[in-house]
N, C-alpha and C positions, 0 to 999 in steps of 0.2 A: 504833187510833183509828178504823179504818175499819167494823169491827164492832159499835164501841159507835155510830158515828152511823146506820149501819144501822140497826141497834135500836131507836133512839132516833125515827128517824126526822123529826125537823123541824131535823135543826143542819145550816146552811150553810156551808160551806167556800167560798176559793177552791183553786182545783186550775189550775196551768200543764201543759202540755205543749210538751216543745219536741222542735225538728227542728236537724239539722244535715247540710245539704249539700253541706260537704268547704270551705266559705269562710265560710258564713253560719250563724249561728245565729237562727230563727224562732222567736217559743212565742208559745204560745194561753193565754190566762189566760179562767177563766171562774169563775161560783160556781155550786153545786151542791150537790145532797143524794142522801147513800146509798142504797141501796136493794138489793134483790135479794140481800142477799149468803148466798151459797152455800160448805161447804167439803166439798172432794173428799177421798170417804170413800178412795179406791182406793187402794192398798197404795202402787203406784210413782208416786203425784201426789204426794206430799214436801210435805203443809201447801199445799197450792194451792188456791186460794178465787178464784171469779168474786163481782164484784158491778157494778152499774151506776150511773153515775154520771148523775144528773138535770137538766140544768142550770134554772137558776131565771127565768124570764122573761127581757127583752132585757140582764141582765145579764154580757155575753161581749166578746170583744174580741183584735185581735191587737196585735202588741206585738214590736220584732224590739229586738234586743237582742246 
């Protein structure tokens, strides 16, 4: 999925990240669009692909959960 909106370039996703520091769970929700994406040709990278993710104006936010 991440490929094709790479590609595609204008679909916007939200994308969370979260954090866990041994009592709390933190995530970051934000939206965003693909970009950059790259896949590593190298024998021992096993399918491993960089891309970057853009976020899309003041739409971001934290969120504990």
């Amino acid at each position: 999925q991440i490929r094709a909106d790479a590609y595609n370039g204008t679909v916007d996703r939200t994308f969370v990240v979260s954090a866990y520091d041994g009592t709390n769970v933190v995530a970051y929700a934000f939206n965003g669009r693909v970009g950059n994406f790259q896949i590593d040709a190298a024998v021992g990278a096993e399918a491993k692909c960089n891309f970057t993710v853009h976020p899309r104006g003041n739409q971001y936010g934290w969120s504990n959960s």
